[in-house]
LOKE-698578 format. One record per residue (C-alpha): residue number from 1; residue in one letter; x, y, z. Coordinates in steps of 0.02 Angstrom, whole numbers, plus 32768, in hexadecimal, padded with zeros to 4 digits. Each point is the difference from the previous one (the first is absolute). Layout:
BEGIN
+-------+------+------+------+------+
: dokol : selo :    X :    Y :    Z :
+-------+------+------+------+------+
:   NUM :    A :    X :    Y :    Z :
...
+-------+------+------+------+------+
REM end
This chain:
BEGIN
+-------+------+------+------+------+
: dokol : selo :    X :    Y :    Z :
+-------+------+------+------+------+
:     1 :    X : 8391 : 80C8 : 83E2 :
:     2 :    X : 7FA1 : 7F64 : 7FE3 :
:     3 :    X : 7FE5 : 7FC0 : 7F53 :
:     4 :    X : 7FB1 : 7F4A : 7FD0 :
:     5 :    X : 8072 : 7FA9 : 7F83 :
:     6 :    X : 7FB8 : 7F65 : 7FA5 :
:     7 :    X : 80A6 : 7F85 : 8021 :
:     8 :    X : 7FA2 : 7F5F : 7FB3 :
:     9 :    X : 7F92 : 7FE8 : 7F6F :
:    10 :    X : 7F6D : 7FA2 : 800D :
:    11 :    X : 7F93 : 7FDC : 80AC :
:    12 :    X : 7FE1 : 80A8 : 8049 :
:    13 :    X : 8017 : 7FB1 : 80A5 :
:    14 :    X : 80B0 : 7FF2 : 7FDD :
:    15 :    X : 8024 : 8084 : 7F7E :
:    16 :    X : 7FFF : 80AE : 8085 :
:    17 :    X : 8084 : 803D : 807B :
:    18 :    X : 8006 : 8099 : 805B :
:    19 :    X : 80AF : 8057 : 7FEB :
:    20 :    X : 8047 : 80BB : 8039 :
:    21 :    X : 8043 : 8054 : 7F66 :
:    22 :    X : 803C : 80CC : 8016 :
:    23 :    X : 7F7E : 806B : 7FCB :
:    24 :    X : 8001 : 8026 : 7F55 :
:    25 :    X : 8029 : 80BF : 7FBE :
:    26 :    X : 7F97 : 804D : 7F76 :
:    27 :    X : 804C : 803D : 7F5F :
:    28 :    X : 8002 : 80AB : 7FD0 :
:    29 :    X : 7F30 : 7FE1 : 7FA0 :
:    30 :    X : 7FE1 : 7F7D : 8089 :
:    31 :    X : 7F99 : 7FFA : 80B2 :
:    32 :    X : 801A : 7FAC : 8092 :
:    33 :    X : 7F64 : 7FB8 : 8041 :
:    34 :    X : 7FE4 : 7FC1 : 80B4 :
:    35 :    X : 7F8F : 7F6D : 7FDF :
:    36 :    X : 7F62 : 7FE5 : 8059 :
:    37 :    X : 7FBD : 7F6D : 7FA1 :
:    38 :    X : 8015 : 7FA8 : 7F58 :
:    39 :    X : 7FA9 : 7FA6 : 7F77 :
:    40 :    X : 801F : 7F4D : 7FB7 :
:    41 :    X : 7FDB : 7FF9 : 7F4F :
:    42 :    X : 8002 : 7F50 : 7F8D :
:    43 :    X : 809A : 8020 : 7FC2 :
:    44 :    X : 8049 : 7FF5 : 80CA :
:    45 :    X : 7FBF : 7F49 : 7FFF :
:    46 :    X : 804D : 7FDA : 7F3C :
:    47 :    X : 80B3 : 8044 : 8045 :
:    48 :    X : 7FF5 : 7F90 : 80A4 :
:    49 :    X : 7FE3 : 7F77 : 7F98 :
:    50 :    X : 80AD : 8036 : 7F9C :
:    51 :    X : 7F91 : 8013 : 7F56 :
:    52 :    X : 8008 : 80B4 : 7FFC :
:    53 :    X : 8099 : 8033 : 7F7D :
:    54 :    X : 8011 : 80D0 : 803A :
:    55 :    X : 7FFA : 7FCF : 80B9 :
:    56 :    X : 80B4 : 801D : 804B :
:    57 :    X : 8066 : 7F6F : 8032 :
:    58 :    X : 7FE4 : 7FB2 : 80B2 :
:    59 :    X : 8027 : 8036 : 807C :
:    60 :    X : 7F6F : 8087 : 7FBB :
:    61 :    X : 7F8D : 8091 : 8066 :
:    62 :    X : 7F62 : 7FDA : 7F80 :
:    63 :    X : 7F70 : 8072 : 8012 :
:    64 :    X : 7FAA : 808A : 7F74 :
:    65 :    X : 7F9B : 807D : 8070 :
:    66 :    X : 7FFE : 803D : 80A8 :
:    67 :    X : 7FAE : 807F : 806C :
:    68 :    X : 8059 : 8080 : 8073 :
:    69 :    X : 804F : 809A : 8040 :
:    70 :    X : 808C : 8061 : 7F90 :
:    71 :    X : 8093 : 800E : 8077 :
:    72 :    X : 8072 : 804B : 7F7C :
:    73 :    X : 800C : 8045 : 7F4E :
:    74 :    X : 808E : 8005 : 7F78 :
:    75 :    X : 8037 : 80A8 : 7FEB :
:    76 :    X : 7FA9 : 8004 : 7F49 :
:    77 :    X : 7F4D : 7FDE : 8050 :
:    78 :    X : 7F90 : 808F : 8019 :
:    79 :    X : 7F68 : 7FAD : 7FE6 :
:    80 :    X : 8003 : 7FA7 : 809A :
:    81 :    X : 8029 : 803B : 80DD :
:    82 :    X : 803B : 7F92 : 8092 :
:    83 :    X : 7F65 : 7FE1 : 8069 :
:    84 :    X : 7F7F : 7FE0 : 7F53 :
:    85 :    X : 7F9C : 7F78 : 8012 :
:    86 :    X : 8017 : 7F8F : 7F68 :
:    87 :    X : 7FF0 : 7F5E : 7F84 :
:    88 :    X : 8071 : 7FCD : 7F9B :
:    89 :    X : 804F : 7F88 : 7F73 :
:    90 :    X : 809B : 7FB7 : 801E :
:    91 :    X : 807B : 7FB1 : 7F97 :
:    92 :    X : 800D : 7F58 : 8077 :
:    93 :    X : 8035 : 8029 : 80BE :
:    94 :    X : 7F58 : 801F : 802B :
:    95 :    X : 8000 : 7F7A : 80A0 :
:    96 :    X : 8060 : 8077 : 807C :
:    97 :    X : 7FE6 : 806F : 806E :
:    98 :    X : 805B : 8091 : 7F94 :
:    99 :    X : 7FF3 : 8006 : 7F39 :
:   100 :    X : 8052 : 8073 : 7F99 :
:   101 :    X : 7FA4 : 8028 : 7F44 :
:   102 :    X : 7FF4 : 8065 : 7F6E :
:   103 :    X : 7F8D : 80BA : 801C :
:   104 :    X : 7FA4 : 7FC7 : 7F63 :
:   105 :    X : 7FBE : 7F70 : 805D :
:   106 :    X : 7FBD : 8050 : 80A5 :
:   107 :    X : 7F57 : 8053 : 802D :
:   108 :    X : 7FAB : 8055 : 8090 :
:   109 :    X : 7F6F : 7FB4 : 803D :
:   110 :    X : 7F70 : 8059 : 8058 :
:   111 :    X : 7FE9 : 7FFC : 80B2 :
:   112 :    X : 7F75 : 7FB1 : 8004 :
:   113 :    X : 803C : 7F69 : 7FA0 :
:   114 :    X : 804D : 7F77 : 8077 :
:   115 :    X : 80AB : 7FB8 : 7FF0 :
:   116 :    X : 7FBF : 7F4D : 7FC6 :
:   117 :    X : 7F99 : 8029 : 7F76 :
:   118 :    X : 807B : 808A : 7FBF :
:   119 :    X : 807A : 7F64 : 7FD4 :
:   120 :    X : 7F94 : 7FC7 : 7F79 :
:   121 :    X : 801E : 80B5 : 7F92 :
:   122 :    X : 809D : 7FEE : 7FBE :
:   123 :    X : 801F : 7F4D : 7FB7 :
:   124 :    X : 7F47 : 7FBB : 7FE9 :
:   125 :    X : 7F9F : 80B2 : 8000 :
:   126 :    X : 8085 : 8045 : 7F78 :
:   127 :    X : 7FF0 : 7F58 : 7F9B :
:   128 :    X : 7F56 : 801A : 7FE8 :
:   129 :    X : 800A : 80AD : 7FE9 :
:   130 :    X : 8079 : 7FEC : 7F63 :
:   131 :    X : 7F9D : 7F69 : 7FCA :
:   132 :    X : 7F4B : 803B : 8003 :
:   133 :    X : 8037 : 80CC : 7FD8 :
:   134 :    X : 80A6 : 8004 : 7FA3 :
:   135 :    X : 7FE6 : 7F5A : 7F9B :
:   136 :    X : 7F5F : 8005 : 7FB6 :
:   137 :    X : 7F4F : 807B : 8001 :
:   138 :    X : 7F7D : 7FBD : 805D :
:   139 :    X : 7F5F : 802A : 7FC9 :
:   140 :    X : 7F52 : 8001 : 803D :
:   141 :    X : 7FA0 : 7F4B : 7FD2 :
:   142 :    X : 80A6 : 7FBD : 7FDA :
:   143 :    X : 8008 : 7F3B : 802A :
:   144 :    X : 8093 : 7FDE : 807C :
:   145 :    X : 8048 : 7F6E : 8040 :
:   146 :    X : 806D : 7FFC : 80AB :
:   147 :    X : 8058 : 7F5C : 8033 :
:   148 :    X : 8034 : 8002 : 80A8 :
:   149 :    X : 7F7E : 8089 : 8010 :
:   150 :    X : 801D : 8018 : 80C4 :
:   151 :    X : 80A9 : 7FF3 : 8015 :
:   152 :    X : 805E : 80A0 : 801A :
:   153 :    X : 8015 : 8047 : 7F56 :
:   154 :    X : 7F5B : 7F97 : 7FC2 :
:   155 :    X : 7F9B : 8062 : 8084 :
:   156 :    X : 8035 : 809C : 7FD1 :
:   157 :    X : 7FFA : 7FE4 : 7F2F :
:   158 :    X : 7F47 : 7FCF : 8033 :
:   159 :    X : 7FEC : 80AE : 8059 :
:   160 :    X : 8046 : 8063 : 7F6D :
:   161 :    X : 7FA3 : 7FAE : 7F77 :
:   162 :    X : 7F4D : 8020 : 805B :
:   163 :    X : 8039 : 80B1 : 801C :
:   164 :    X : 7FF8 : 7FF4 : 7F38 :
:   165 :    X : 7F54 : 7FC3 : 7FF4 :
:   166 :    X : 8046 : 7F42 : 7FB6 :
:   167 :    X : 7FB8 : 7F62 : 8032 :
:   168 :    X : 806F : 7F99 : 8061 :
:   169 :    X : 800C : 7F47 : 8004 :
:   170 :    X : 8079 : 7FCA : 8080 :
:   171 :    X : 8046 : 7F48 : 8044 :
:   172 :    X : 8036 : 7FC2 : 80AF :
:   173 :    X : 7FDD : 7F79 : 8067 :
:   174 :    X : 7F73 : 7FAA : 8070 :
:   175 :    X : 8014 : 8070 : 8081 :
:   176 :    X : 801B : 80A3 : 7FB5 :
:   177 :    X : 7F59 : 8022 : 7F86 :
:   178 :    X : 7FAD : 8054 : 8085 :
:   179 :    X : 8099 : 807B : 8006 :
:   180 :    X : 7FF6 : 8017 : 7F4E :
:   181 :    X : 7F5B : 8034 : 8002 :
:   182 :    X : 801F : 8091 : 8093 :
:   183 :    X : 8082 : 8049 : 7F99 :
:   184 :    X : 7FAC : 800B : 7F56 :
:   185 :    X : 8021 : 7F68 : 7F9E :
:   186 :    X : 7F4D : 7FDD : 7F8E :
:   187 :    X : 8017 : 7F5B : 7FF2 :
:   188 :    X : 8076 : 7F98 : 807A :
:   189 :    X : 8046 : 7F54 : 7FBD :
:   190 :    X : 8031 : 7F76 : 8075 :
:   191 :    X : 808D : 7FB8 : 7F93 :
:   192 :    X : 800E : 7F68 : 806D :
:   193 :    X : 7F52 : 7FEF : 7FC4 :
:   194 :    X : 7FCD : 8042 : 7F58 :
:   195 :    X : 805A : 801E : 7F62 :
:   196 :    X : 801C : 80AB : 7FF6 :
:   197 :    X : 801C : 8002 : 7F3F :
:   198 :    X : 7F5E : 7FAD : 7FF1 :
:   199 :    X : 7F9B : 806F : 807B :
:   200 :    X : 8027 : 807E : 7F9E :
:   201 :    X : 7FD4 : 7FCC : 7F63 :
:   202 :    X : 7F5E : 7FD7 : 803E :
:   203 :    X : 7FE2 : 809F : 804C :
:   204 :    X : 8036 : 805F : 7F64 :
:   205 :    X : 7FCC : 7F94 : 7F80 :
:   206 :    X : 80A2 : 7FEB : 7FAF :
:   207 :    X : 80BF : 803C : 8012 :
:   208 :    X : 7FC9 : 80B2 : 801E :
:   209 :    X : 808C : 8046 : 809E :
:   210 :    X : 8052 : 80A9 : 7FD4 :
:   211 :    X : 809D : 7FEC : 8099 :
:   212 :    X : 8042 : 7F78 : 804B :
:   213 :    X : 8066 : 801B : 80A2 :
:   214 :    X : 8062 : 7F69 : 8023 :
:   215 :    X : 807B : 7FDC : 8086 :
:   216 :    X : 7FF4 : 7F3A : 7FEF :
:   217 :    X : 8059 : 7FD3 : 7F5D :
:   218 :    X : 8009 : 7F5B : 7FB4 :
:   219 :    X : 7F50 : 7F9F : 7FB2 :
:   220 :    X : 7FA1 : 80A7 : 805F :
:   221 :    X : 8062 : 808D : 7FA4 :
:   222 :    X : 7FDF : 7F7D : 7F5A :
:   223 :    X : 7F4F : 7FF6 : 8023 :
:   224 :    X : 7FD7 : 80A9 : 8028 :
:   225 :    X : 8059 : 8038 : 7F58 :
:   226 :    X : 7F88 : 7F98 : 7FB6 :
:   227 :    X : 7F68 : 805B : 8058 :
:   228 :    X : 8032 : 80A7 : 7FB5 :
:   229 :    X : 7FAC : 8063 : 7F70 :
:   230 :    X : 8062 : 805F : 7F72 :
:   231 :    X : 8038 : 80A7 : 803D :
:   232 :    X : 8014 : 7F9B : 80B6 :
:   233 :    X : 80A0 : 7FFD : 8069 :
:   234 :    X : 8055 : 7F83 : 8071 :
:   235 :    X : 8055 : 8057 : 8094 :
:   236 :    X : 8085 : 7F87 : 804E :
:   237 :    X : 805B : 8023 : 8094 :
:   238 :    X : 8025 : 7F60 : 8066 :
:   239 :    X : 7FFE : 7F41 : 7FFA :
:   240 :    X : 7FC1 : 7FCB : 8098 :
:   241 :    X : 7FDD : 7F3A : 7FAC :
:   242 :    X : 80C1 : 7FE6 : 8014 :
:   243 :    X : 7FEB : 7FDD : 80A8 :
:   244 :    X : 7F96 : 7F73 : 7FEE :
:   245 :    X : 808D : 7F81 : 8012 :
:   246 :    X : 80CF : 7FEF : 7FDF :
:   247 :    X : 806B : 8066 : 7FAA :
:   248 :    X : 7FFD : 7F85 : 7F5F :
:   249 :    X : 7F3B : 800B : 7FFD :
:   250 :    X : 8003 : 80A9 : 8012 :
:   251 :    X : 8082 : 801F : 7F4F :
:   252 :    X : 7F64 : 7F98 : 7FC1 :
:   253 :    X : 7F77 : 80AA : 801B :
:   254 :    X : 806A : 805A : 7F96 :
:   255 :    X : 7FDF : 7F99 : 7F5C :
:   256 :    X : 7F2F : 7FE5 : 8045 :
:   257 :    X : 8007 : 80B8 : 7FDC :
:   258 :    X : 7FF2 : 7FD5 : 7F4E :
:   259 :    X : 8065 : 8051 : 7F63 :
:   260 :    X : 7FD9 : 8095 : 7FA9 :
:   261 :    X : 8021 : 805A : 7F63 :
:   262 :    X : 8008 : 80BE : 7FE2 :
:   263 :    X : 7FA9 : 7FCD : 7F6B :
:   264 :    X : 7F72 : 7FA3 : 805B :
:   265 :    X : 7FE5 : 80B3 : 807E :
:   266 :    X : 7FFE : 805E : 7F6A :
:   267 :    X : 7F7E : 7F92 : 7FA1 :
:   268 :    X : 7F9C : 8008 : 809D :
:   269 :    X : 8014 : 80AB : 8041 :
:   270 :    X : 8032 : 7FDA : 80A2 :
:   271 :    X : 8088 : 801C : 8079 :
:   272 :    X : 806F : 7FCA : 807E :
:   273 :    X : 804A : 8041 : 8088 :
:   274 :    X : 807D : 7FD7 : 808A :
:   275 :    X : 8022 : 8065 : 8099 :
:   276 :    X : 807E : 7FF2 : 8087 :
:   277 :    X : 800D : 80A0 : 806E :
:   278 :    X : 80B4 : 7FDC : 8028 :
:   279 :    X : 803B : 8026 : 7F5D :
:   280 :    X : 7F94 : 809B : 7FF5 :
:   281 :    X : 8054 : 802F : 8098 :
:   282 :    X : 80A3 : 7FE9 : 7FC9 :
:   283 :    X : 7FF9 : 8045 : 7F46 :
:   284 :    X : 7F72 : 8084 : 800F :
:   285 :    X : 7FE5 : 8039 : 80A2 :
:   286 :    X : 7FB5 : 80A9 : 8005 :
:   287 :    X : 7F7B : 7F81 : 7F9B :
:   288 :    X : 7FDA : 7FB3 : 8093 :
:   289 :    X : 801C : 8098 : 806D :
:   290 :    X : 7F57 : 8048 : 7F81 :
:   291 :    X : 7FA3 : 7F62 : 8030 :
:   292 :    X : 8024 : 7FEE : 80AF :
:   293 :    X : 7FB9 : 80C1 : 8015 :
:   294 :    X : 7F63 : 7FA9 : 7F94 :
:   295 :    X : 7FF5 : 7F73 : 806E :
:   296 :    X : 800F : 808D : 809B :
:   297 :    X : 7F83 : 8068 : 7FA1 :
:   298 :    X : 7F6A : 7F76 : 7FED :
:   299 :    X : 802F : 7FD8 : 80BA :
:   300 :    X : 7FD9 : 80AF : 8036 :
:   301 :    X : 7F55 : 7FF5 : 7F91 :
:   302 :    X : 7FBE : 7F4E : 8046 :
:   303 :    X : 8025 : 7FBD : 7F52 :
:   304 :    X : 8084 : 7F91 : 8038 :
:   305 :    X : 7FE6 : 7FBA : 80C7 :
:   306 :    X : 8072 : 7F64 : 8018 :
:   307 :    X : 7FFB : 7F9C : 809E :
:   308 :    X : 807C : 7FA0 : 8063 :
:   309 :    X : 7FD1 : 7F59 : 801B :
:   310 :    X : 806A : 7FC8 : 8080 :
:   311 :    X : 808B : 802A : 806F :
:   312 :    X : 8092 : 7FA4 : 8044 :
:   313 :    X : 807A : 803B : 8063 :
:   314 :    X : 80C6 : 7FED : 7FDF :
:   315 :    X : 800D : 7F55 : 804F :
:   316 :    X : 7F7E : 7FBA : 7F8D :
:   317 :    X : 804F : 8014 : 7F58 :
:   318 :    X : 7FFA : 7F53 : 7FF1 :
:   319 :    X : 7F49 : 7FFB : 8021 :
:   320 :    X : 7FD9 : 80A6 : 7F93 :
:   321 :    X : 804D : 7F9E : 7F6D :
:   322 :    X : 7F9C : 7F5F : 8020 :
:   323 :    X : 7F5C : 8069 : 8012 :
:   324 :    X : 8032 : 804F : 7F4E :
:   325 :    X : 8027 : 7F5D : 7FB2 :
:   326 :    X : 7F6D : 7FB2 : 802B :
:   327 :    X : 7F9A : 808B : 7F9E :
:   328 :    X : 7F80 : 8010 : 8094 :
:   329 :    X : 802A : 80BB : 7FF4 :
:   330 :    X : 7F7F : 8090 : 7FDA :
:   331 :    X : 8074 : 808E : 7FF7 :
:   332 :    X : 8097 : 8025 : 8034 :
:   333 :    X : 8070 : 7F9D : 806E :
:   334 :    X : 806C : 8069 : 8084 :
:   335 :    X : 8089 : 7FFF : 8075 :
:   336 :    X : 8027 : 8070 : 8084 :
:   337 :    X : 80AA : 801B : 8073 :
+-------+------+------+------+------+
REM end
């Protein structure tokens, strides 16, 4: 089979090369999936750029989710038949034309769903899921605040907490408000343009948010801390600022993040939170089996309806991760075989 290894890190037009690797066999909980298309996720372009510390060592198949036809099962799986029509979460190995992974992390998707979109469920659809179901209560005329609000996970999150009844603030760029309006978001920020921390305050008359979803880190994961209420939470699952320059700058978003104190969060009353659905993969996964059923569940109802922005085929991986980087995206970014 085919399977895209990242050989170089850095320039993406340099990084890829097709190789043919055997076909993988499933262990005895494990499915083989014939893959139709994949998804590239931020933390694709972070390991090309060799600044991602769980990423295998190059020569490495990267790649979280894909899309597909089972082809076989473990002999423990009885959840699953060759022939169902799935997405899935893999552990890496996801850029190939065959992946093997775990039962817990597979789901059927309806027929009427296409291929594309389905890639989006089970790394960006589940992260929301756990962030905006399993982390904290939303509430009716709650006050929430989405960076990266139309992103893949930030599109979804934005779903779930209007399904709630909250008010949503959400940021992107120039280009994207109008996006942000058509999938829910009350009041769109323009970061390139406005101060979020300070729209808010203006709008609310003071530092009144009850959940912060942020996926940027550094001074925006500091300031948004700032904007939050006692009883509020912070919900943390990425650090998108690292990118923004070397691998030196980017040690320096982990101290713009600020220092905290237990005894600080206590005083306040409010919380933190950090997520990273590989390791609830790895150490709990009939956790996120339970979620990705949720996220399958609000899919079936029209709660959750996430899109596929746009689709490369195998022999633009390179371009794929350029179109990522550049965060011009409004959804999910795909690749198909």
């Amino acid at each position: 089979m085919k399977a895209i290894h990242l050989i170089k890190y850095g320039n993406s037009n340099s990084a890829f090369e097709v190789r043919e690797i055997p076909i993988p066999e499933p262990a005895s909980n494990e499915v083989l999936i014939k893959v139709e298309a994949f998804g590239l996720n931020f933390a694709d372009v972070i390991a090309r750029r060799g600044m991602y510390p769980d990423a295998p060592k190059n020569p490495a198949v990267l790649g979280y989710d894909v899309a597909g036809t089972i082809e076989k099962v473990g002999s423990d799986v009885t959840k699953f038949s060759v022939g169902d029509r799935v997405s899935a979460l893999t552990r890496f190995g996801g850029y190939a034309e065959y992946a093997t992974t775990m039962a817990e992390g597979v789901a059927r998707i309806p027929e009427n769903m296409d291929i594309d979109s389905s890639t989006a469920l089970a790394t960006q659809a589940c992260t929301a899921y756990y962030c905006g179901e399993y982390c904290v209560n939303i509430n009716a005329g709650d006050n929430v605040l989405i960076q990266a609000a139309s992103g893949g996970v930030g599109s979804v999150l934005v779903q779930i907490a209007k399904h709630h009844g909250a008010f949503v603030f959400g940021t992107a760029s120039t280009g994207k408000i109008e996006h942000l309006r058509n999938i829910g978001v009350d009041h769109p920020i323009d970061y390139t343009k406005e101060n979020f921390s300070e729209v808010i305050k203006n709008k609310l008359g003071g530092n009144k948010l009850d959940y912060v979803f942020d996926s940027i880190g550094g001074k925006a994961f500091k300031k948004g801390w700032k904007l939050l209420q006692p009883g509020g939470a912070m919900v943390n699952y990425g650090a998108a600022s690292q990118l923004d320059g070397n691998k030196i700058q980017a040690l320096g978003v982990v101290f713009k993040f600020g220092i905290f104190s237990p005894i600080q969060l206590l005083m306040s009353s409010k919380s933190m939170i950090a997520v990273n659905m590989l390791r609830i993969a790895d150490y709990k996964p009939k956790v996120f089996e339970k979620v990705f059923s949720g996220v399958m569940d609000m899919v079936s109802k029209g709660i959750i309806k996430p899109v596929a922005d746009k689709v490369f085929s195998s022999d633009q991986i390179a371009e794929a991760h350029n179109y990522l980087e550049s965060r011009k995206s409004k959804g999910k970014v795909v690749v198909r075989w």
